[in-house]
Structure formats: structure tokens, C-alpha cells
C-alpha positions as CSV (number, residue, x, y, z in Angstrom):
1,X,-119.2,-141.6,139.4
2,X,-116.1,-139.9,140.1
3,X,-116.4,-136.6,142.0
4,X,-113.6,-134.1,142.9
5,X,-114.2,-132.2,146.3
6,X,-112.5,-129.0,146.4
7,X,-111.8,-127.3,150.1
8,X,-109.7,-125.3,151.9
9,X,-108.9,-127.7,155.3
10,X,-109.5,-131.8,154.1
11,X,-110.6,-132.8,158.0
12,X,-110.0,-130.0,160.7
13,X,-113.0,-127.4,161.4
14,X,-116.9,-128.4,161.8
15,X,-117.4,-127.6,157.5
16,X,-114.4,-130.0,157.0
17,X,-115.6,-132.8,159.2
18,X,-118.8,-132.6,157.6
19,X,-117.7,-132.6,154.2
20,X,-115.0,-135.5,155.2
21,X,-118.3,-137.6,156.1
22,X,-120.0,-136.6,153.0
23,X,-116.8,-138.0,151.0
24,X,-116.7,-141.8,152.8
25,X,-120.9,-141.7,152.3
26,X,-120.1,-141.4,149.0
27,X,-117.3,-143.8,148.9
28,X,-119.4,-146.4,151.4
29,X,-122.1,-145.7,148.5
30,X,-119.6,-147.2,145.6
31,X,-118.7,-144.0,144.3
32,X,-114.9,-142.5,144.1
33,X,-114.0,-139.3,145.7
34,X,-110.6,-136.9,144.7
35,X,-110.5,-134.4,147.4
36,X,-108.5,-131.3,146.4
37,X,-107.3,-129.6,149.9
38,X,-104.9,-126.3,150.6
39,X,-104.2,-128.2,154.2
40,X,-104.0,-131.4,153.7
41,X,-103.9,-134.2,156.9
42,X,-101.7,-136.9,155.6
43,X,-103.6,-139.1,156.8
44,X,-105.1,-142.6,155.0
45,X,-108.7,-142.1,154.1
46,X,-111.3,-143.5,151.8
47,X,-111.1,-140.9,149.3
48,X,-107.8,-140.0,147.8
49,X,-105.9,-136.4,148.0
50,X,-104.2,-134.0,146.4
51,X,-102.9,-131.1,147.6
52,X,-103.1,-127.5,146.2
53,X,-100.6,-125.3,147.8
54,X,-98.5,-122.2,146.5
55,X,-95.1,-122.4,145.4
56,X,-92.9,-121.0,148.4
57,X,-89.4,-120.8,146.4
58,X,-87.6,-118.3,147.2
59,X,-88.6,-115.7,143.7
60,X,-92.3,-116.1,144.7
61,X,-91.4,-115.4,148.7
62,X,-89.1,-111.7,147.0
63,X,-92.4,-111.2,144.6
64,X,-94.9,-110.9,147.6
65,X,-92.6,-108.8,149.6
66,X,-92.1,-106.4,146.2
67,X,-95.2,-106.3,144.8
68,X,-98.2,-104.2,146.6
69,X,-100.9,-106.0,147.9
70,X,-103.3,-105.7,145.6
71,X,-101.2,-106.8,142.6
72,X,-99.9,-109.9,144.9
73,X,-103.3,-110.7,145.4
74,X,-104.5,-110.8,141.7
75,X,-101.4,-113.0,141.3
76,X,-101.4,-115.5,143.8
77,X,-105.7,-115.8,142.5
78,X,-104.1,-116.4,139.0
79,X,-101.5,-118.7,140.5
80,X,-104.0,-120.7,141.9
81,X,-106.4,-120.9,139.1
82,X,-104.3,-122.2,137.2
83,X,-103.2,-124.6,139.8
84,X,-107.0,-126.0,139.8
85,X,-107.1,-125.9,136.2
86,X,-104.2,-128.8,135.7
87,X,-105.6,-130.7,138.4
88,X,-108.9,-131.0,137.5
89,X,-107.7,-131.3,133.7
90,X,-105.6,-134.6,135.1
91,X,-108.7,-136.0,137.2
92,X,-111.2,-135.6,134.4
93,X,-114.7,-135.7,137.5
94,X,-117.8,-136.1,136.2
95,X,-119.1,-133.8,139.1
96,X,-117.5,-131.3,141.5
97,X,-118.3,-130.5,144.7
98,X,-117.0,-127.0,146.5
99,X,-117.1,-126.9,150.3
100,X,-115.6,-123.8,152.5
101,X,-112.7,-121.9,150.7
102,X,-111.6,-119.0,152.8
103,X,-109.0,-120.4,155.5
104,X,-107.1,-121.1,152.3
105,X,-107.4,-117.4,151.2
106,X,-108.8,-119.1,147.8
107,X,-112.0,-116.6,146.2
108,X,-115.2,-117.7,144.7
109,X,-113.4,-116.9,140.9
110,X,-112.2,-121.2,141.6
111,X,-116.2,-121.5,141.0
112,X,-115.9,-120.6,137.4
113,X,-113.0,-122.8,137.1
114,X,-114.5,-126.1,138.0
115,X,-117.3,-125.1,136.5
116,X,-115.5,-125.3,133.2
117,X,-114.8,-128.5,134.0
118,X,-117.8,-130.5,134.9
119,X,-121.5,-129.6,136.6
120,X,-120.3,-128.3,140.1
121,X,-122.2,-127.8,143.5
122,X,-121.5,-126.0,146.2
123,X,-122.4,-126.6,149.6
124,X,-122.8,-123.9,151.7
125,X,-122.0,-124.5,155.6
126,X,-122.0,-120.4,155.7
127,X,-123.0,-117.5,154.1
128,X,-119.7,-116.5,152.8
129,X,-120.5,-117.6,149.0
130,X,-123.4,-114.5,148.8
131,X,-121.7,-112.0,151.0
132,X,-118.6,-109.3,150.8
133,X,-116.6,-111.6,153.3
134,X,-118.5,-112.7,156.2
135,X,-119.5,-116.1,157.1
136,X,-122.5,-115.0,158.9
137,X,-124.0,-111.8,158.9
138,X,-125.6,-111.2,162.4
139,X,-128.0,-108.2,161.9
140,X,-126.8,-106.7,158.7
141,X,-128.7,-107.3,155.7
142,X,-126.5,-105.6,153.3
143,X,-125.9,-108.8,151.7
144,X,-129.1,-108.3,150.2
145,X,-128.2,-105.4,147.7
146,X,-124.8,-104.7,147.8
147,X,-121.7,-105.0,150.7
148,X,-119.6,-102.2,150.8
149,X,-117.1,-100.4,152.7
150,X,-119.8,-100.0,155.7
151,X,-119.3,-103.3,156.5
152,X,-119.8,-103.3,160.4
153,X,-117.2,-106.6,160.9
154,X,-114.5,-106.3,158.6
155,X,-111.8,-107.5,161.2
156,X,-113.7,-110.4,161.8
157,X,-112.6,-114.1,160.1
158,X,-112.7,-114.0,156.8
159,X,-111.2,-110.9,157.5
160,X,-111.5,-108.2,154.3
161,X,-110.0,-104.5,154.2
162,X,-113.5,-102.6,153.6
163,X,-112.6,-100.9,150.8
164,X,-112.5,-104.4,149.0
165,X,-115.6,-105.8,149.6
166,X,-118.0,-103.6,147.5
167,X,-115.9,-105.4,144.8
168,X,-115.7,-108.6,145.9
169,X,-119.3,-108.8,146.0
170,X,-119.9,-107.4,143.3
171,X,-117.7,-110.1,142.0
172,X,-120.0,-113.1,143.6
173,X,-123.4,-111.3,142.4
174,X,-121.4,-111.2,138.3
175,X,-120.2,-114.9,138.8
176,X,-123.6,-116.2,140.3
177,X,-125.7,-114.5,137.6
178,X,-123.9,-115.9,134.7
179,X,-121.9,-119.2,135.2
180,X,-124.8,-121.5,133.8
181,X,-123.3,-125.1,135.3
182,X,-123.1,-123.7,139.3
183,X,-126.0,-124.8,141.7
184,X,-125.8,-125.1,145.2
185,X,-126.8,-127.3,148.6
186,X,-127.5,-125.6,152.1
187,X,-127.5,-128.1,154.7
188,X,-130.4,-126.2,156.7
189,X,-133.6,-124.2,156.1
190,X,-132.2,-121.2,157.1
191,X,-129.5,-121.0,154.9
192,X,-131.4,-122.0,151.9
193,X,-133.7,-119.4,152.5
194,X,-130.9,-116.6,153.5
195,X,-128.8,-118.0,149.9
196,X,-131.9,-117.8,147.8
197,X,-133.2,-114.2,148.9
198,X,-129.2,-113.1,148.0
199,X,-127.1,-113.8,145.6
200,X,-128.2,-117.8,145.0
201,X,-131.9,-116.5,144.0
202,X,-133.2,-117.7,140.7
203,X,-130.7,-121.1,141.1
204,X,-131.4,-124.6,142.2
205,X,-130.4,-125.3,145.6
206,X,-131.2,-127.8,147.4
207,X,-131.7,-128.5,151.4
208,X,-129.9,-131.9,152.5
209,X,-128.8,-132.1,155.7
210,X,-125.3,-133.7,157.3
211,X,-125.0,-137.2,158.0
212,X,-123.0,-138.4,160.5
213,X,-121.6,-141.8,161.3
214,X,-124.4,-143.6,163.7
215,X,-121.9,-146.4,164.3
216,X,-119.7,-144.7,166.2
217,X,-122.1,-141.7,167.4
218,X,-124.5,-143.7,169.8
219,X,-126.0,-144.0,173.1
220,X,-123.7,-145.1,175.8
221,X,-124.8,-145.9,179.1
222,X,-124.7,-142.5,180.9
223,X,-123.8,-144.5,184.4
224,X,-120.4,-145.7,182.7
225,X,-119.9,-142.8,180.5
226,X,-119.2,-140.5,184.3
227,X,-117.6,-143.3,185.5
228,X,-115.2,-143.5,182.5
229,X,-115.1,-139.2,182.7
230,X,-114.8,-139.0,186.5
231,X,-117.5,-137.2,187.0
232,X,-119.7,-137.7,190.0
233,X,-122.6,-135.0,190.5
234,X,-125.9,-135.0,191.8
235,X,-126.8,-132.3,189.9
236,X,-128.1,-132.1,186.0
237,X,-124.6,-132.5,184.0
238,X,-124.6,-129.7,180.9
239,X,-122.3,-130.2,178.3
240,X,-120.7,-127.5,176.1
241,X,-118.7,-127.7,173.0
242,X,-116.6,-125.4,171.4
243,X,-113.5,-124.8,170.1
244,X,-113.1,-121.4,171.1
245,X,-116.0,-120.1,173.5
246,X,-114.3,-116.6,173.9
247,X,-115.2,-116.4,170.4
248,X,-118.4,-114.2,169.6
249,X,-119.9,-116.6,167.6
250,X,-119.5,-119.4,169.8
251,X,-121.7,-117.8,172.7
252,X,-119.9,-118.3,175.7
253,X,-121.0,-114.7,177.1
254,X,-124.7,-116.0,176.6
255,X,-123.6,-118.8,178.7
256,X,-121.7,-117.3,181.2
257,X,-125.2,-115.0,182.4
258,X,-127.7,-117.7,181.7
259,X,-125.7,-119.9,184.1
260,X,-125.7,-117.1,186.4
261,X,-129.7,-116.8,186.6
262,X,-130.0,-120.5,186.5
263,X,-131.5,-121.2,190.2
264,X,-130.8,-125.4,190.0
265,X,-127.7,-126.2,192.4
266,X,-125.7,-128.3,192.1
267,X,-124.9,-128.8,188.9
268,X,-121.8,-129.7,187.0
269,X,-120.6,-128.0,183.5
270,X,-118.8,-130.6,181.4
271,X,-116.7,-128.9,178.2
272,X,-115.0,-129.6,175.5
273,X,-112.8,-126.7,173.6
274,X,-109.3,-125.2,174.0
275,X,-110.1,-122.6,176.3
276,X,-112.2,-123.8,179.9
277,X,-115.3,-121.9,180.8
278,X,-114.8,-119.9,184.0
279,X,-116.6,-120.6,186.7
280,X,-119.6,-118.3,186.5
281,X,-120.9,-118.8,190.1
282,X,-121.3,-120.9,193.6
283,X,-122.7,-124.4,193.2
284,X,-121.1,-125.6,189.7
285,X,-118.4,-127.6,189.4
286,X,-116.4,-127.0,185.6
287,X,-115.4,-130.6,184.5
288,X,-113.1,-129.6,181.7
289,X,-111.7,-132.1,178.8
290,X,-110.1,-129.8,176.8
291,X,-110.0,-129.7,173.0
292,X,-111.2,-133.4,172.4
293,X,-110.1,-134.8,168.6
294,X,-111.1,-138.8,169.1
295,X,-114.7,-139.6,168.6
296,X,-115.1,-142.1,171.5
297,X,-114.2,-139.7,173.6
298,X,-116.8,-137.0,172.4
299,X,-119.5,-139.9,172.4
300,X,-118.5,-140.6,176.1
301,X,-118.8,-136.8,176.4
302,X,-122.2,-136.6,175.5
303,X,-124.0,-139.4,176.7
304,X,-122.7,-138.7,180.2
305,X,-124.5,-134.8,179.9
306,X,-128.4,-134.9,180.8
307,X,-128.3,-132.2,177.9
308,X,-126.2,-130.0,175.8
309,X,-126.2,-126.6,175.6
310,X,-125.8,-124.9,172.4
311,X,-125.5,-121.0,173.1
312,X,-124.4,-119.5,169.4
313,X,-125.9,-116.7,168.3
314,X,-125.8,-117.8,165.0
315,X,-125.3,-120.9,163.3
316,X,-125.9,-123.0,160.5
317,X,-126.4,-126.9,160.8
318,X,-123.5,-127.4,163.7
319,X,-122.4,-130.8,163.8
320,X,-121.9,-131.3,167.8
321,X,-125.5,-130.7,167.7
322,X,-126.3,-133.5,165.1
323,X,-123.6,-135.6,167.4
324,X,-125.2,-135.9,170.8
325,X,-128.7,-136.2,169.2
326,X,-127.1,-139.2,167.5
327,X,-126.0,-139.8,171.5
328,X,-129.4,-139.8,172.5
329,X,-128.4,-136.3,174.6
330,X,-131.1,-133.6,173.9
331,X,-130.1,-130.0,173.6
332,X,-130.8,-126.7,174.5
333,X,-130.1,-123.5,172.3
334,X,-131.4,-120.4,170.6
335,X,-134.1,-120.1,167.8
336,X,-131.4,-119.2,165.4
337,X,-129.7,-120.6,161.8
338,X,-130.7,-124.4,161.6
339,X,-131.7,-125.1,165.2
340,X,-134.8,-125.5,164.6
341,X,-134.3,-128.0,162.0
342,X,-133.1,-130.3,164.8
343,X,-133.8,-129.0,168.5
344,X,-137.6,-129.7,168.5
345,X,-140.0,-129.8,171.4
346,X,-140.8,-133.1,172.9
347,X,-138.2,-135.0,170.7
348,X,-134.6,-133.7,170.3
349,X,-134.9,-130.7,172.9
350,X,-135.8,-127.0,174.0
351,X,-135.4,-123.7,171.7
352,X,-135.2,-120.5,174.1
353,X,-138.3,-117.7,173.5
354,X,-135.4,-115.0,172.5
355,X,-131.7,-114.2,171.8
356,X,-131.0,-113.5,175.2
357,X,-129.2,-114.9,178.2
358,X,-132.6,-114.5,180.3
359,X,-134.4,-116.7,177.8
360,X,-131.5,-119.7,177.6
361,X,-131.6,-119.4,181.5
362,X,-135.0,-120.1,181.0
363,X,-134.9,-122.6,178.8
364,X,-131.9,-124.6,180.5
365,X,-134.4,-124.5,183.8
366,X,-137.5,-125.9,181.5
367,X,-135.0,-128.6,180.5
368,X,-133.3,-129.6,183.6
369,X,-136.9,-130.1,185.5
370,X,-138.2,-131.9,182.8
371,X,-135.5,-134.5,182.9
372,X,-135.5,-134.5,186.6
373,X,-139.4,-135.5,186.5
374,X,-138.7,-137.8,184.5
375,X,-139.0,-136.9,181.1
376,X,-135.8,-138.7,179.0
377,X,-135.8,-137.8,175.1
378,X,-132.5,-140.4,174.6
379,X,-134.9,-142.6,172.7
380,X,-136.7,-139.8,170.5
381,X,-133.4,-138.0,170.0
382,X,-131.8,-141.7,168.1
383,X,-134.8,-142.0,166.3
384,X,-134.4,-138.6,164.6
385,X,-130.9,-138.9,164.2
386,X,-131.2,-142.3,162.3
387,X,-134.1,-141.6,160.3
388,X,-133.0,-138.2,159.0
389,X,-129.0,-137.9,159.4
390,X,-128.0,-141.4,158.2
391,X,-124.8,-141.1,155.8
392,X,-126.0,-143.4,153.2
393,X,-129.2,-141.4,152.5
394,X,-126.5,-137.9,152.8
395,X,-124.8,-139.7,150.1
396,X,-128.1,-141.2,148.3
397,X,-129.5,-137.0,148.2
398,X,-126.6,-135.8,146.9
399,X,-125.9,-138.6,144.0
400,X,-129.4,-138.3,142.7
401,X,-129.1,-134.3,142.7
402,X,-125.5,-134.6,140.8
403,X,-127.7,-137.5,138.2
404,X,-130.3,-134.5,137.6
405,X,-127.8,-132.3,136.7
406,X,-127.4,-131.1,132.6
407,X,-123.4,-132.3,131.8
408,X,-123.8,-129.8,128.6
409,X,-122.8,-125.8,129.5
410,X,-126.4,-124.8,128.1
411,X,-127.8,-126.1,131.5
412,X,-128.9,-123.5,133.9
């Protein structure tokens, strides 16, 4: 089988990771992989790449500073249409697969194009395929029948002017309805189910979950792993990861208050992310490792945490969760997007009650005096990893679901 991946970054973000793993699955699996990438890594891989990028001579450079931005728009989509078109008319796939587009500033119109080409699936790693522009919706519902100008985040990434998303969604809702060789994959239950009551309904789409690579994502002896970080506590050790915590998304806010109500001193907070936590109060001592690319180091990361804190507000399958379960390091987060696909009680960790800092306070203070009494879920927390987020069955999932697939344009 040869498959073309299409996607704006090829290995930098969590939706670009995961679809990076999916590719060498595949690969590992005997299959060959084109990945088609706006920001491309340079870097040798399993799968081979070609880059899609807009000219930047100097008449296209005058044309966007002529042309208003709505006609520069509707060129630049045309521009890279076409772009796909010839690339995928050179690589001749037998399936295609579509992961996140909107750092590129590419639209879902590319859809239609592959589809053209061969049976094409996208996987969703946010809701951005069945909304206006957002990746993830909070508590709007709009989604549901029809975005609009209303939009309560327009300034947020993807950012959209509001008086273009009624149309763009009414775009997505035109495209989903009628291209007949588009079906989808969410990587958790919740997305499924939020894809299927919106735009996605009356579609196949499938739930398979990220793998990861267990080989390099494992249990290291948590004695060494602070020894090899420096850190010496006799407190619980917390981990949290994220690129940018100051970020809404990201929950560092939730954090900040939970830790405040937490009662257990000492305790040390170990990050990872490009801006540190501040201290939020006496007693905890802020290891920080800053924004943390190699994997050994993340694996050292994890298993020296008692537990890992997840505080997002919303979420979809996040793959620093799926990472220190592979580490044997249970977590702690909110009942939100695809936690509860992997955080579950007595095996991989503790859900708080509520979206609230009072409830993740709680929960952290469940956590910590479980482990202290002696409770370890390393062992529980492998076996889930290995039995349900092993790349070759990733890769296994998603070759059966592109061999099920009608190659003719009648299939729906």
C-alpha cells in the first residue's frame, strides 16, 4: 500500500508527533508512506517528504500586498490546490490520509482534492474539521447548527475575522455532505461522538487511538531517573508538561489554585514547557527543564514524577498523557475530551469530580496519599499502554480500515 499523508507541520506539535508515529507504524508494518508537509523538518525519516509551500518570488510577494484580502485569500487557496493536485497526480496513493491543516493556513476545500485522487481519511486530533475555526469549542455549541459571526473566540488560534466563519462553515457542512470518498478517524470517544453529532454525522468514522513507541517510552527506575534530573525531594514529585502553560488551553491557572489548596508539603513540581510555572506558594520547590525535544529525556522526566498532572480544560487524546502511562507514571486530570479514555481509577490514575481547581486540588491529594500508602499503579499503567497503544496494532487499525474502503467514487 502506498499512502500519502497530507499535514500542515511533518514533526513539531502533539497532532504532528502523533501523526509522525502513525507514518513509521505504517512503514514498520511494510507499507510506504509520502508525507506532504507546509513545514517540513529536513530531517531523515522512514517515510519520504515533499514539501508544499507557496511561491515567495517577488510578483506573488507585490500580488498580496495589491490585492484585498479576501481576493488574496481565494488565490493563495487556488494556488495551493493546484499545488496538491500535481503532487498527488505524481505520487499516484492508493489511500490518503489528512492530519491537522490550519498552522499552514490550508482550508478543508484540500479534502475535495485528495479525494479526487484516492479514498482519503481524515484523522481528527481537534474539532477544527466540523467547526467555523476553532479547534475546540469550550462551551459553545454553535457548531451544531451553524457558526457565525457570534463566535465568542475568534482571536483565538486558528484565528478567523467573524464575519468569515458563517461561510466557512457553511463551506465544511457543503463539502462533508457531498464528497462521497471522505471518512474520518477520531483518536478518542469524545471526539467521535462531538464529530458525529456535527458535521461528520451520517459518515463512517472510526475511534483508534495513538500509538506510541513502547521501546523508547518505558519505565526507568525512578531512584536514577532524580538522580540523572537532580532532583532530591521528600515530598511527592508532580510532573507537568506543556508547551505553553500561560496558554488557556493548557490549564496552568487550574494549576496554579489547585496547588495553592493542596495541604501536602513538601513537594517538588517538575516541568517541561517554554515558559516555568511560578511558584504558587511556600513548601514547593519548581524543578524546571525547559522546553524538552529528546525522548530520553522526557522518559527520564516522567518516571522520576510519582504522578503527572494533566490540568487542560479541554483536550482530545494528548500524547504526554499516553507517554508517561507508557512510563509507568499515573496521572491526574479533569473529566474532559479523551481523559477518560485513558486516566482510569485503579489502573492509569484519578479524574477530578469537576472542572474546577477545588476538584484537581482534590484529586492531586487523593493521588498523592494513595501512593504514599503504598499504592503504585507503574505496573497497571504499562499494561494499558502495551495492550491498547502499541504502534503496530495503530498501524494494523488503520490498514484494515483503508482495505474496507470502496476505491470507486460511488462509495459513501
Amino acid at each position: 500500500m502506498h499512502l500519502a499523508m497530507l499535514s500542515d507541520w511533518e514533526t513539531h506539535g502533539g497532532a504532528a508527533v502523533a501523526a509522525s508515529r502513525l507514518a513509521e507504524g505504517l512503514c514498520e508494518a511494510g507499507h510506504r508512506v509520502t508525507r506532504i508537509v507546509h513545514f517540513a523538518d529536513n530531517q531523515r525519516h522512514a517515510w519520504k517528504s515533499v514539501p508544499m509551500v507557496l511561491p515567495s518570488s517577488v510578483s506573488h510577494r507585490l500580488m498580496r500586498r495589491s490585492l484585498p484580502s479576501p481576493a488574496w485569500e481565494l488565490f493563495q487557496r487556488r494556488l495551493v490546490q493546484r499545488m496538491l493536485n500535481e503532487r498527488l497526480l505524481a505520487l499516484r496513493p492508493d489511500f490518503i490520509n489528512i492530519h491537522n491543516l490550519h498552522s499552514a493556513d490550508w482550508f478543508p476545500d484540500l479534502f475535495r482534492v485528495c479525494a479526487l485522487h484516492a479514498p482519503t481519511v481524515c484523522t481528527l486530533h481537534d474539532m477544527w474539521s466540523f467547526t467555523g475555526r476553532c479547534a475546540y469549542n469550550y462551551e459553545c455549541r454553535k457548531f451544531l447548527t451553524g457558526c457565525d459571526a457570534t463566535c465568542p473566540t475568534p482571536q483565538e488560534y486558528p484565528a478567523r475575522l467573524p464575519q468569515r466563519i458563517a461561510g466557512d462553515w457553511q463551506q465544511r457542512r457543503h463539502l462533508l455532505e457531498n464528497e462521497a470518498r471522505l471518512w474520518a478517524v477520531a483518536p478518542s470517544q469524545w471526539l467521535a461522538q462531538e464529530a458525529r453529532a456535527g458535521l461528520w454525522k451520517n459518515r463512517l468514522l472510526e475511534v483508534i487511538p495513538y500509538g506510541l513507541p513502547l521501546d523508547v517510552y518505558r519505565p526507568v527506575d525512578r531512584v536514577l531517573a532524580r538522580q540523572a534530573l537532580g532532583i532530591d525531594s521528600t515530598g511527592p514529585v508532580i510532573l507537568v508538561v506543556a508547551q505553553n502553560l500561560s496558554e488557556r488551553r493548557k490549564g496552568g491557572s487550574f494549576l496554579i489554585e489547585a496547588l495553592q489548596k493542596l495541604p501536602i508539603r513538601p513537594l517538588s513540581l517538575l516541568t517541561m514547557g517554554i515558559e516555568p510555572l511560578p511558584v504558587p506558594g511556600e513548601g514547593i520547590q519548581v524543578h524546571s527543564l525547559g522546553y524538552v525535544t529528546h525522548d530520553r529525556m522526557k522518559v527520564l522526566a516522567y518516571s522520576a514524577a510519582d504522578l503527572l498532572v494533566h490540568p487542560a480544560p479541554v483536550d482530545n487524546l494528548p500524547n504526554v498523557v499516553l507517554e508517561a502511562i507508557a512510563c509507568g507514571t499515573p496521572v491526574v486530570g479533569f473529566p474532559i475530551g479523551g481523559m477518560p479514555d485513558m486516566v482510569r481509577a485503579g489502573e492509569t490514575g484519578w479524574l477530578a469530580s469537576a472542572l474546577s481547581s477545588e476538584a484537581l486540588a482534590d484529586a492531586l491529594a487523593q493521588a498523592c496519599g494513595e501512593l504514599k500508602s503504598g499504592r503504585d499503579l507503574r505496573d497497571s499503567c504499562r499494561v494499558i499502554a502495551e495492550r491498547e497503544y502499541n504502534p503496530a496494532l495503530q498501524a494494523l487499525r488503520y490498514s484494515n480500515l483503508f482495505g474496507s474502503l470502496p476505491m470507486n467514487p460511488s462509495g459513501g
